[in-house]
C-alpha positions in Angstrom: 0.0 0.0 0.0 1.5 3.1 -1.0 2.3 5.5 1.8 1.4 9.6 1.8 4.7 11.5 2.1 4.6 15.2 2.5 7.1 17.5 4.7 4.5 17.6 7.6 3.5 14.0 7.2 6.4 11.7 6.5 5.9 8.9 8.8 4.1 6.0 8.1 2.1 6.1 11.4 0.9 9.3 10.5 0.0 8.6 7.4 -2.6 5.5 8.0 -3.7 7.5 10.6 -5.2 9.8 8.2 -6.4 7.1 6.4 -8.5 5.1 9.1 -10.5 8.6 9.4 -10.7 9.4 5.6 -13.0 6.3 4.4 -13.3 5.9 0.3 -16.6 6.8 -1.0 -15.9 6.9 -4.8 -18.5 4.8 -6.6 -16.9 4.4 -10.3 -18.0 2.3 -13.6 -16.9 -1.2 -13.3 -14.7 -2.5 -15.6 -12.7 -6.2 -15.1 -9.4 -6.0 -16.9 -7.2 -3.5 -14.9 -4.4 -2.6 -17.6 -7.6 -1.8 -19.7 -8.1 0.6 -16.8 -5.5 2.1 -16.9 -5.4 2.6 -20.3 -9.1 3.8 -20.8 -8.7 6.7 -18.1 -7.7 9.7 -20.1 -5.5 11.7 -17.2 -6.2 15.3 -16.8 -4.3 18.4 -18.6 -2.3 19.3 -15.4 1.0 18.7 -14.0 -0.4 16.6 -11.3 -2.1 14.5 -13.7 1.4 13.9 -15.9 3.4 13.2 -13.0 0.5 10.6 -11.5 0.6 9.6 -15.2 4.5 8.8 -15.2 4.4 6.9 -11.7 1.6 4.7 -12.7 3.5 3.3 -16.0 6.7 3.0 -13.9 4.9 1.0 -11.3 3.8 -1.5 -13.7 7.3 -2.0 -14.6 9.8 -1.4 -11.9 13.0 -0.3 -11.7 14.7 0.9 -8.9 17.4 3.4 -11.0 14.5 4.8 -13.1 12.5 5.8 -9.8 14.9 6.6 -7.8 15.9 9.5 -10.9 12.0 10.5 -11.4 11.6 10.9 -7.3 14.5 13.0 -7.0 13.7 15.1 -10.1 10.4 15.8 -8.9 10.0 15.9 -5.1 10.2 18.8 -3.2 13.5 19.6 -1.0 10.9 19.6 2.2 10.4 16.2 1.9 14.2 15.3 1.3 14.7 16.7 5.2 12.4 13.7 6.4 13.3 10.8 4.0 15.7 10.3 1.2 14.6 10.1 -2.5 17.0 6.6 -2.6 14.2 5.1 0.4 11.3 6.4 -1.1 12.5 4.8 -4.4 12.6 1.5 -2.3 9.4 1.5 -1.2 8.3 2.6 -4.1 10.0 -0.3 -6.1 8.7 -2.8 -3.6 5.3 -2.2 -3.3 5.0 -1.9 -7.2 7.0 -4.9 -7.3 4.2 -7.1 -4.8 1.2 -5.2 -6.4 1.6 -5.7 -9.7 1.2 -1.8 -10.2 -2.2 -0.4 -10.6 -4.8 0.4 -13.0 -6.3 3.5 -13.0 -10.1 3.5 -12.8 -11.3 6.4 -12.3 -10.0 10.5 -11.5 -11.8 11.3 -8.0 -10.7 15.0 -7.8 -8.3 17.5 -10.1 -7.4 20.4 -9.4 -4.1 22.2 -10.4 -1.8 21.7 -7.7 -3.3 18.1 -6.9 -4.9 15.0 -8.5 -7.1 12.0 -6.6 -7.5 8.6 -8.0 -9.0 5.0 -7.7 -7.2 2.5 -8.3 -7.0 -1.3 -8.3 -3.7 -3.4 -7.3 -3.0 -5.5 -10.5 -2.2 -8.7 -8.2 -5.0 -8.7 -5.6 -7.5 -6.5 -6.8 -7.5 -4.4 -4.3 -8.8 -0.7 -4.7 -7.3 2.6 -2.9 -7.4 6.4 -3.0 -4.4 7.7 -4.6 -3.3 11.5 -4.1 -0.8 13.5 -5.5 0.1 17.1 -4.3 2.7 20.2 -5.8 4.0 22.7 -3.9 1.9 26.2 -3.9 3.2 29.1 -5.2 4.7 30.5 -2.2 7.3 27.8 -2.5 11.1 28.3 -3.5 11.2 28.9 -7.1 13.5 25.3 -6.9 10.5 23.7 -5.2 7.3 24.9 -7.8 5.5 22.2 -8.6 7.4 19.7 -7.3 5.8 16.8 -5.3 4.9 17.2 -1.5 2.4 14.5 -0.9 2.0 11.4 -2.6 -0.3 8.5 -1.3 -3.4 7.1 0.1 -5.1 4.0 1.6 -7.9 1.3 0.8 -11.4 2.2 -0.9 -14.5 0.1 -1.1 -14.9 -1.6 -4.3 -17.3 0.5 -7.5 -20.7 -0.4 -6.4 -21.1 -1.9 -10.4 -17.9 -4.3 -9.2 -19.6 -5.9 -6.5 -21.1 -9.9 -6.4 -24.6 -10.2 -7.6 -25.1 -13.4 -5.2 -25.3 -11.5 -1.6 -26.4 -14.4 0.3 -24.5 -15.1 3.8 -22.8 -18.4 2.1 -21.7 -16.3 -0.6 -20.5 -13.5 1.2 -19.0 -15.8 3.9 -16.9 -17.4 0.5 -16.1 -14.2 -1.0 -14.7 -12.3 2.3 -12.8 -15.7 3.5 -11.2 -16.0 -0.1 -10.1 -12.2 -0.4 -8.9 -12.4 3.4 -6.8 -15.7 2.8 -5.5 -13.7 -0.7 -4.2 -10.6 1.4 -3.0 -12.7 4.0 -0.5 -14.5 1.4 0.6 -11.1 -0.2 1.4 -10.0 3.6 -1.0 -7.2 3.6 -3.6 -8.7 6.5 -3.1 -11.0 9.3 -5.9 -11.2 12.0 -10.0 -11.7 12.3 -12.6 -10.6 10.3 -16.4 -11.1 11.8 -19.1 -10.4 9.6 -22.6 -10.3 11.7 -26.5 -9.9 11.6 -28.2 -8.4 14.9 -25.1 -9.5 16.7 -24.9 -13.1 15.4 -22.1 -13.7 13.2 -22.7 -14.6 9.6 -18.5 -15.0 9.1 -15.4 -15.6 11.4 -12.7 -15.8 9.8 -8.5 -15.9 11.2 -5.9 -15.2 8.5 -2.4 -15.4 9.7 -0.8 -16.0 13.0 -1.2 -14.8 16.4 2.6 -15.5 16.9 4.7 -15.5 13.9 7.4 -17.0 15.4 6.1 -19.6 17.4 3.0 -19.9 14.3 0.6 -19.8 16.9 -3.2 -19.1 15.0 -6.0 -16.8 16.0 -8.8 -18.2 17.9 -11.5 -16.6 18.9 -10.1 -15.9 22.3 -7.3 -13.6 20.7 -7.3 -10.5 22.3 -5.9 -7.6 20.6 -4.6 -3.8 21.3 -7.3 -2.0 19.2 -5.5 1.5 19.5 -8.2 4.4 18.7 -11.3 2.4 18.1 -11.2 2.3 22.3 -12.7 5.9 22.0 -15.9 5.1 21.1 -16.2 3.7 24.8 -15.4 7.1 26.1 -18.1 8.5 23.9 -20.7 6.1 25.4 -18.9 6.8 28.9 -19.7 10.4 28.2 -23.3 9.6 26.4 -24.5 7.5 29.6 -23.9 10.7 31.8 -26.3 12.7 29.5 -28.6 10.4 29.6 -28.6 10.5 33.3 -28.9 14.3 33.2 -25.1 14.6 34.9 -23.2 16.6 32.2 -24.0 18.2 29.0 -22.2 18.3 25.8 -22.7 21.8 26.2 -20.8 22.0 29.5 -17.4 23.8 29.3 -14.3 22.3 30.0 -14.4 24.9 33.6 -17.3 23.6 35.3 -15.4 20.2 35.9 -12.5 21.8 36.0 -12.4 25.3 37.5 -8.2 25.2 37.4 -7.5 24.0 34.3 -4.4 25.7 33.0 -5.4 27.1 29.5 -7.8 29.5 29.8 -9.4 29.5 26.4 -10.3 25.2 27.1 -11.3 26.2 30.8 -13.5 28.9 29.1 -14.8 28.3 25.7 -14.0 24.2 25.1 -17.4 21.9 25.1 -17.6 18.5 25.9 -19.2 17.6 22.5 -16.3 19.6 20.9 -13.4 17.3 22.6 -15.3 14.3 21.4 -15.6 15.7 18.5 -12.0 16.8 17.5 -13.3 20.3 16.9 -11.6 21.8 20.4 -8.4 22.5 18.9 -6.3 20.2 21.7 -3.8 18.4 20.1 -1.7 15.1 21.0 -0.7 13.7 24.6 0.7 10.1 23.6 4.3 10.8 22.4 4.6 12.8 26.5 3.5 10.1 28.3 6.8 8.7 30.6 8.2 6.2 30.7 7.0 4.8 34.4 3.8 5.5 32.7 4.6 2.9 30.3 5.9 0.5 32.2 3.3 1.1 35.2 0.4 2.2 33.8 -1.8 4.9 34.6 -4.5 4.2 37.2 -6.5 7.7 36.5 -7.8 9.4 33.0 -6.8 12.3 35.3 -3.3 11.2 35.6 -2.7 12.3 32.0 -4.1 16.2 31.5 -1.1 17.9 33.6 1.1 16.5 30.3 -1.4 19.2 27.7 -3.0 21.0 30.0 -0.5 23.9 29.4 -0.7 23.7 25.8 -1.5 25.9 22.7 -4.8 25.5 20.7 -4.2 24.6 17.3 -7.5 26.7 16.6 -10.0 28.3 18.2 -12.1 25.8 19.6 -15.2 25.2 17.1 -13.3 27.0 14.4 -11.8 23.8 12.9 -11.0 20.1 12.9 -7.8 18.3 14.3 -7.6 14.8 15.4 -6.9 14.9 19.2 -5.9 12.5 21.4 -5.4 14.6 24.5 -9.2 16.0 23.9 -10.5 12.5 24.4 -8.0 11.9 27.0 -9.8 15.1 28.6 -13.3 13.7 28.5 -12.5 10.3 30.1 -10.6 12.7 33.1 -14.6 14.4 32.9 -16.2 11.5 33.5 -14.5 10.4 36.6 -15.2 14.0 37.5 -19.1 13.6 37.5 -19.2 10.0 37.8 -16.9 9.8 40.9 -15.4 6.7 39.5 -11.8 6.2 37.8 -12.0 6.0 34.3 -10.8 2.5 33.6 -13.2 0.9 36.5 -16.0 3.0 34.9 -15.4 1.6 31.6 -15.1 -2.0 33.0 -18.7 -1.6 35.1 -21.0 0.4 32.5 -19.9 -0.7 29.3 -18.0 -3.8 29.2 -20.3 -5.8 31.8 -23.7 -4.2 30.6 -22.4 -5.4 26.6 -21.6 -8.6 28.1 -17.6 -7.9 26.6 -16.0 -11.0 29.1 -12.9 -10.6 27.2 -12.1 -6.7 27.1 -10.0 -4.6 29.5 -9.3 -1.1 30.1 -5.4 -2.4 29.6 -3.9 1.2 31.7 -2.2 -1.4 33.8 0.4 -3.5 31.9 -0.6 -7.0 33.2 -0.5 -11.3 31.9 -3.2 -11.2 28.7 -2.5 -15.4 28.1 -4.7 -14.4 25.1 -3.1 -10.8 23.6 -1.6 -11.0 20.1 1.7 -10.2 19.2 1.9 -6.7 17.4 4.0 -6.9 14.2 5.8 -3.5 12.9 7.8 -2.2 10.1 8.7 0.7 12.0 11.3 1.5 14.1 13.2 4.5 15.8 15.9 4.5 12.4 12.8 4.6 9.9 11.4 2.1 8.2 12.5 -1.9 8.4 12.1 -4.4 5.3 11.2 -7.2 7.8 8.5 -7.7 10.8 9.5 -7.2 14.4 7.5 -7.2 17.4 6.4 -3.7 18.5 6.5 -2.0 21.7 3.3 -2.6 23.7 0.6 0.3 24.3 -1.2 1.2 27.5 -4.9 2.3 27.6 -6.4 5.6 27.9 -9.7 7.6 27.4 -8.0 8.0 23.9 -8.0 4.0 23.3 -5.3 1.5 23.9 -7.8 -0.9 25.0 -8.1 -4.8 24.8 -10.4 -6.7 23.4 -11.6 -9.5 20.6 -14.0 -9.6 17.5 -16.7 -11.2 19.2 -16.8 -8.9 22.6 -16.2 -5.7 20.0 -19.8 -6.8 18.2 -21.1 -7.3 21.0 -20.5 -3.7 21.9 -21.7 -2.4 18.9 -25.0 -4.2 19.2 -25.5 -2.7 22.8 -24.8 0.4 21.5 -26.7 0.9 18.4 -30.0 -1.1 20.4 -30.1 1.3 23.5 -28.4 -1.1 26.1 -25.3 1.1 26.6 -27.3 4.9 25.7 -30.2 6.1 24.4 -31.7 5.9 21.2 -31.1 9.8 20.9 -28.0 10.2 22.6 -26.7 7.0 20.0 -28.2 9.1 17.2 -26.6 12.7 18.4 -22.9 10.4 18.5 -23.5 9.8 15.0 -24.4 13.0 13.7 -22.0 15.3 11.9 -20.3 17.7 14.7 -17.0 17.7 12.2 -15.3 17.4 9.0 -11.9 16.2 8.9 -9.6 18.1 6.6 -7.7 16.8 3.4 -8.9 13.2 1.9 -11.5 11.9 0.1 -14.5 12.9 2.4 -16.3 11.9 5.5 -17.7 13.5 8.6 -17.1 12.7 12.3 -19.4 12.6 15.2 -19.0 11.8 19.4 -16.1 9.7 18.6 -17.5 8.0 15.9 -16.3 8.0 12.0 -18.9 8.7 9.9 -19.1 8.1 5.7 -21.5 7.1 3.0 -21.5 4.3 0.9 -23.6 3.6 -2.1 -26.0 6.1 -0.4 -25.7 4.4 2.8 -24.5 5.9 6.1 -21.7 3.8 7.7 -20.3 4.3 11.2 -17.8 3.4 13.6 -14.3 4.0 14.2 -10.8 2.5 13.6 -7.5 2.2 15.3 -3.1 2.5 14.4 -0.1 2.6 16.4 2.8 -0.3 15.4 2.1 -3.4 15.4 -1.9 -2.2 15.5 -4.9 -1.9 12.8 -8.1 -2.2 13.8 -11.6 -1.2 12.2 -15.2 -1.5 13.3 -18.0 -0.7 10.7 -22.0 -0.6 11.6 -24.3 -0.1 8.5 -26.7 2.1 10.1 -30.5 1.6 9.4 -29.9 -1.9 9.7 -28.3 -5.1 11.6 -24.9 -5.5 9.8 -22.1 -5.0 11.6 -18.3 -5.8 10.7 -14.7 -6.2 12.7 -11.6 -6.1 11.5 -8.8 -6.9 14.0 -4.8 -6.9 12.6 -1.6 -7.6 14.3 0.3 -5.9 11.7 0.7 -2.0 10.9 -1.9 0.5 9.7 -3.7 -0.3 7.2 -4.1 -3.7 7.7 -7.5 -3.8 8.3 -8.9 -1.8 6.1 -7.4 -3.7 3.5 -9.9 -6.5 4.4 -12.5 -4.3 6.1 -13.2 -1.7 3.1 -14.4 -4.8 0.8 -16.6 -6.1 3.9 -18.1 -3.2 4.7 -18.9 -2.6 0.8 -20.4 -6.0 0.8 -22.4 -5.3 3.9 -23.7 -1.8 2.9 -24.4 -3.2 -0.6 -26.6 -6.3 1.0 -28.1 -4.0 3.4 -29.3 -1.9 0.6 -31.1 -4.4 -1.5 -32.8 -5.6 1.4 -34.2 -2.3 2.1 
């Protein structure tokens, strides 16, 4: 999967990130021969539209001198500060070299400093969102037009692409087949579920739990599932309006009369920290290193490490993913609750869901069941090989543990009025946000929010190292799916983006 590169955004990590918020919605003609694709799209008139041009045809047939040359020709210098054109060029090489290359099917978004494509992996079939972006004009003259972000992450299948036969045996054979196929090309190793109403219509384990001991998934395999935890602070928060306790009108100052910024004690919202819309930034990367090791026993624990911060924007004025805001709403609920955020959690959603086999995981402990997380990253830059990645703790802003099975269990509690409201569900899946930059979407209380072939789809997804998770729930009907993967972003959305197609596709014709 090709990788976005930019001067601001150079990291891998970062990068899927992005991604897992930015879901695909493109819904082009279906054709079946993908060099015919590629062929058939004229590209636009534009510089952006050559240079995507001149990749592609390289990618079918790669060599290493020839992209290294074309990178350093036409990258900007910004980007050469964060990664070399001679690594680029080798990532470049290999991922045209296991994808085939790609056909281009159709040309999502021109403009003339940037171009946005679907395309379809020659070898597995597998369609992304492809991006190219130039440098503006404010640029050194050396640097006009020269590339500063180049990338993107799975799409759903063209709704003209998909199966005719949608019937659960079909489905089950289709999903298992594509799953097994990803999982031999190294792109996917972990559990899809597929259910109706709760009840699964697929489980299916690709991969190994332990690559080095080849130890399989079972359905006991517990995984780290990173930001997709934060939809259980959002139903933390949600059960407290319910009970009439807090308001997502409430400012950051009536819980917390000392809080150190001024502008979050005065003007911040609990509905704007859920919904990345507060301006807070990131707390992960200050967390210590006793923290780490110890764990954190108190959502509270973690605010003196932002409190003190700058606002990226005036709160309400924009959209910025934000870890410490969520971090800040869990620290709210113990506030009003009178109860520590991870024994919260464990008492009014995991037990009420009936999730046996989940834990808050802020106190590093034995997990007989817990996965092995699988990187390519590593504190020199990016490794040819998987190692095992360091090991997260929990927070308000995810981190937690859990399986397939316990995580659609959640999502049937939550959408069926078990966990909140039918209103407060329906307010946590309502726009309150629009993330900047990719191919669309919206964002609610903690909740991802994109349509499909005219169908809403919610949920949320989670990346660190070594961590790739997805949930997906059709709304407007009983389809939910989970993708769980041991192995870097974007793992499961590799597998997940043609499930949830397939789901929202079924769901539709039974409407």
């Amino acid at each position: 999967m090709k990788l976005f590169r930019s001067s601001g955004q150079i990291t891998m990590l970062t990068a899927l990130f992005v991604s897992s918020l930015c879901v695909a919605q493109a819904q082009p003609a279906a054709r079946t021969d993908s060099s015919a694709q590629s062929s058939a799209i004229k590209m636009p008139d534009t510089t952006p539209g050559k240079l995507f041009g001149e990749w592609l045809a390289m990618c079918s047939a790669p060599n290493l001198e020839q992209l290294t040359k074309w990178t350093s020709e036409h990258t900007s210098s910004e980007v050469f500060k964060f990664i070399s054109a001679d690594r680029i060029a080798k990532d470049d090489f290999k991922e045209c070299t296991e994808t085939g290359g790609y056909g281009a099917i159709e040309v999502a978004d021109s403009k003339p400093d940037r171009i946005r494509l679907i395309v379809m992996a020659n070898k597995t079939g597998a369609y992304s969102n492809m991006s190219l972006v130039l440098s503006g004009t404010d640029k050194d003259p050396k640097d006009l037009d020269k590339i500063v972000g180049f990338g993107g992450g799975p799409a759903a299948p063209p709704e003209s692409a998909l199966p005719k036969d949608l019937s659960d045996a079909a489905l089950a054979a289709d999903l298992t087949a594509y799953a097994d196929k990803m999982a031999l090309s190294g792109e996917f190793s972990g559990i899809l579920v597929v259910a109706h109403d709760g009840k699964p219509i697929l489980t299916h384990a690709a991969g190994f739990a332990d690559h080095g001991k080849k130890i399989a998934f079972t359905p006991e395999s517990q995984f780290t599932i990173g930001s997709m935890g934060k939809m259980f602070t959002a139903a933390a928060v949600g059960q407290l309006v319910d009970e009439g306790k807090l308001s997502y009108d409430n400012v950051v100052g009536k819980f917390f009369p000392d809080y150190a910024n001024q502008t979050v004690r005065e003007k911040v919202t609990v509905g704007m920290l859920l919904s990345h819309t507060a301006g807070l930034k990131d707390f992960l990367g200050k967390r210590t290193p006793e923290m780490m090791k110890n764990g954190v026993k108190r959502a509270a624990e973690f605010v003196p490490l932002f409190e003190k911060d700058e606002l990226g924007f005036p709160p309400g004025a924009g959209w910025g993913y934000s870890n410490a805001g969520l971090a800040l709403a869990g620290a709210i609920v113990e506030k009003v609750s009178g109860e520590d955020y991870p024994d919260y959690i464990r008492k009014h959603i995991f037990a009420p869901a009936g999730m046996k086999d989940s834990d808050p995981n802020n106190i590093p402990g034995p997990h007989p069941h817990l996965v092995v997380p699988y990187t390519h990253l590593s504190p020199q830059g990016r490794t040819d090989d998987w190692h095992e990645a360091d090991h997260d703790i929990g927070s308000p802003a995810g981190g937690a543990i859990s399986t397939a099975a316990d995580l659609i269990r959640f999502a049937d509690a939550l959408r069926n009025g078990k966990l909140v409201s039918k209103g407060t569900f329906a307010k946590m899946v309502t726009e309150h946000g629009k993330p900047r930059g990719g191919p669309g979407g919206a964002y609610g209380y903690a909740m991802e929010i994109s349509d499909l072939y005219g169908r809403t789809v919610v949920g949320h997804g989670g990346g660190f190292p070594g961590v790739s998770t997805h949930l997906y729930m059709v709304l407007d009907s009983p389809y939910t799916v989970v993708v769980l993967s041991n192995q870097d972003p974007p793992s499961s959305e590799i597998v997940g983006e043609r499930a949830k197609a397939l789901m929202t596709e079924k769901a539709k014709r039974e409407k």
